[in-house]
N, C-alpha and C positions, 0 to 999 in steps of 0.2 A: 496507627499505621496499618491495620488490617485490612484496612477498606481499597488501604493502593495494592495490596500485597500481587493481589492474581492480577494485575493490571503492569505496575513497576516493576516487579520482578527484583530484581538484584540491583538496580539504580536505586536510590538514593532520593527521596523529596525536595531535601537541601541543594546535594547537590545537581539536579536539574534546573531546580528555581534560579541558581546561579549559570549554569551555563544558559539561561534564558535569558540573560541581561538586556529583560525588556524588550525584546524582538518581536514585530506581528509574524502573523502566518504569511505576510508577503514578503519580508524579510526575510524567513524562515526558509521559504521557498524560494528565490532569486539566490541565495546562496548556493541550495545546489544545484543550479545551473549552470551547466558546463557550455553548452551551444544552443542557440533557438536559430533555426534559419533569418527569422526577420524578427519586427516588435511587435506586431498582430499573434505570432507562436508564442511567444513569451508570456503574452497578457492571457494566452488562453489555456496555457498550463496553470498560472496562478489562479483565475477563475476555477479551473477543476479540482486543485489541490486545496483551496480554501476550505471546501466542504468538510475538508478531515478535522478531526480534534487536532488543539494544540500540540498536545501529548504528543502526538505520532510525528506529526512535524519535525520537533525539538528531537526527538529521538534519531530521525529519518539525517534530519540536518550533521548530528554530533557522531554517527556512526563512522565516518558517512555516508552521503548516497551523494550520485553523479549521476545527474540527470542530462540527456542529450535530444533533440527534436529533431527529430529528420521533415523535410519538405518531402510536398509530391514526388515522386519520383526517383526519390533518395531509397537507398537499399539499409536494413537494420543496419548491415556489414559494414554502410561506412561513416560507423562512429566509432571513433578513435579511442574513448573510454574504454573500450573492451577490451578484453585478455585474449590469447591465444586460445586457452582451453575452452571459453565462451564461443570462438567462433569456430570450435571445432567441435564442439554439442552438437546433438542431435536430438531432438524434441519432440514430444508425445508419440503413441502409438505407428504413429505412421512414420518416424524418426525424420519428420523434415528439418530444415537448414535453417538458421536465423533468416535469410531472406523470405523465406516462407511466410514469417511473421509478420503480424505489424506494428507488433513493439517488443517489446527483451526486457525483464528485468531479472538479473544474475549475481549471484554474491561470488566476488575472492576474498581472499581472506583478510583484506583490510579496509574494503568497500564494497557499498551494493551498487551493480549501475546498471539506470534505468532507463530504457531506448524507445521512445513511443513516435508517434505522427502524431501529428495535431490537429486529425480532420473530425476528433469528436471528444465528449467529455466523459461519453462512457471509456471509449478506449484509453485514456491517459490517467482515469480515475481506478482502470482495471487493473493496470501496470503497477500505480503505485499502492495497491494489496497488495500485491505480490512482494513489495518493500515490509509492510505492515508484520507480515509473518515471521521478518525476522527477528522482531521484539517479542516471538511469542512466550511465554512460559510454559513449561513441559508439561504443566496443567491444563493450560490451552489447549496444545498440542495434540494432547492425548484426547481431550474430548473432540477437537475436530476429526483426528481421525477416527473416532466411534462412529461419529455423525456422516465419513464417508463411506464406512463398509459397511452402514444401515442404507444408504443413497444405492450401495451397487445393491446389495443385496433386496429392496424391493424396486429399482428400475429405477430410483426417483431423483432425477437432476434436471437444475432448471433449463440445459441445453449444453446441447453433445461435449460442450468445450468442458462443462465442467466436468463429464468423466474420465479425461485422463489424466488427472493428477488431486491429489489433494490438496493442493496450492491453484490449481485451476478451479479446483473444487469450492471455494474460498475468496478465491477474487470474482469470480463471477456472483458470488452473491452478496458480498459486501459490497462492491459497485453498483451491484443493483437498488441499497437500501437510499443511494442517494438522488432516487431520479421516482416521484410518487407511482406513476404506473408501475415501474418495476419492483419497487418496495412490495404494493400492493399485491403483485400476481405471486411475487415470491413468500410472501407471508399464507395467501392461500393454498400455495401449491405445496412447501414444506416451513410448515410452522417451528420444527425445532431446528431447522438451521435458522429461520430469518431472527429466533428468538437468540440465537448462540450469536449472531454478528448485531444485532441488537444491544443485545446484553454489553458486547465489547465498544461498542460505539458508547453508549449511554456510561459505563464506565471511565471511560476515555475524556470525553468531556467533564467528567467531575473530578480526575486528574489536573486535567486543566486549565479548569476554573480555580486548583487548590494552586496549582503555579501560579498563574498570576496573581492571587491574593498574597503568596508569598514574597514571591517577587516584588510586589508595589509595596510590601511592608519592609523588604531590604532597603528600598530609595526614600524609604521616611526618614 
């Protein structure tokens, strides 16, 4: 079990392979959707969220997360998933409004919910990092945060967004490792982050490869 340990955390191998009862990653993802304006939004969340490991899915899925799509035009503010105290945040340095944004993903205490547009794959693949961080283990945790006050302290982030938070910090470069030009420029430009969301990616998937081998050994 060592190998899941900095990855699972305090879940269970057994019991994930069972709340996977078999589910693909589009499965996985259609569950937590709460609203997609049309079927075009929907098929293009699934497309963006495929790319994640199973793992995170299954995790994303069971926690849960509520996911919501806003169309053109639509403001963060009017998805209904949100709490009071989410629309009464104020966000990064410059303390703007959820509308300000062009997508939200916020934790209460019984769900994460994630607010994005659907006019790209980085933006909806950037949001649901933001979901990812909160399976992290305090192991994790702490090295991302070493990894950000080495970023402030020699200037080095891969763009403005990712300075003001260490969860900004973090989905801007895990988003990045799924799209090759970006992977790429982000591996030259800071090698020990692209190697720490690396590391968790490439982990992740051997999670979830040991799920579903489980799994398919449960329905023998």
């Amino acid at each position: 079990m060592e190998e899941w340990g900095d990855v699972v955390g305090d879940w269970l191998r057994q019991d994930l392979a069972a709340r996977l009862r078999g589910r693909t990653k589009r499965e996985l993802i259609e569950s937590m959707l709460v609203r997609a304006p049309h079927a075009p939004a929907a098929e293009k969340l699934v497309i963006a969220l495929e790319a994640y490991p199973l793992f995170y899915l299954l995790l994303a899925s069971e926690h849960p997360t509520s996911i919501w799509i806003i169309d053109q035009g639509e403001k963060v503010s009017s998805a209904e998933i949100l709490t009071p105290e989410m629309r009464r945040r104020r966000w990064h340095s410059t303390n703007i409004t959820i509308d300000d944004c062009e997508g939200l993903t916020d934790a209460a205490p019984d769900f994460v919910a994630m607010v994005t547009s659907w006019r790209s794959l980085l933006v909806i693949r950037h949001e649901f990092a933001h979901v990812v961080t909160t399976f992290f283990t305090s192991h994790q945790r702490e090295a991302l945060g070493q990894l950000y006050l080495r970023a402030h302290a020699l200037n080095l982030f891969p763009e403005p967004l990712a300075r003001e938070s260490v969860g900004e910090y973090f989905a801007c470069a895990l988003s990045y490792l799924f799209f090759d030009d970006l992977s790429q420029e982000l591996a030259q430009f800071d090698t020990l982050l692209y190697r720490f969301v690396t590391r968790l990616i490439n982990r992740a998937e051997d999670v979830s490869r040991g799920l579903q081998s489980e799994d398919w050994s449960r329905s023998c």
